[in-house]
N, C-alpha and C positions, 0 to 999 in steps of 0.2 A: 893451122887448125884454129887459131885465136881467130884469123882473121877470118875465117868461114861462119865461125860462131857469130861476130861481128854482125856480117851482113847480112847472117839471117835474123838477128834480133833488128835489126835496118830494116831489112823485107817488112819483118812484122807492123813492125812503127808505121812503114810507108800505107800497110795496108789499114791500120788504125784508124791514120789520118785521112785515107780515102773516105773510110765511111765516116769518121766527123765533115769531112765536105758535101757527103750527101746527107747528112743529117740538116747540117747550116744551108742548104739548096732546098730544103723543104719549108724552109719559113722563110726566106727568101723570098720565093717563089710566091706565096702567100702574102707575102707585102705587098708584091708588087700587084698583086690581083687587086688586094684593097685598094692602092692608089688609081690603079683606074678604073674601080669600080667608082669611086668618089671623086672621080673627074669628070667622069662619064653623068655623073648626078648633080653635079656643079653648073652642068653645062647650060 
């Protein structure tokens, strides 16, 4: 029973961290725009 408890407080966590990596995938994403937007203008 401990150990059900466990993996679903795990579960939880894992799904946490999903959406902190879609959260850090949206300014990411946005840098990488800026850099070639400001390559693409260097040129």
């Amino acid at each position: 029973m401990d150990y059900g408890l466990w993996t679903m407080d795990y579960g939880l966590w894992t799904m946490d961290y999903g959406l902190w990596t879609m959260d850090y995938g949206l300014p990411t994403t946005d840098y990488r725009l800026k850099n070639l937007n400001e390559h693409y203008c260097n040129l």
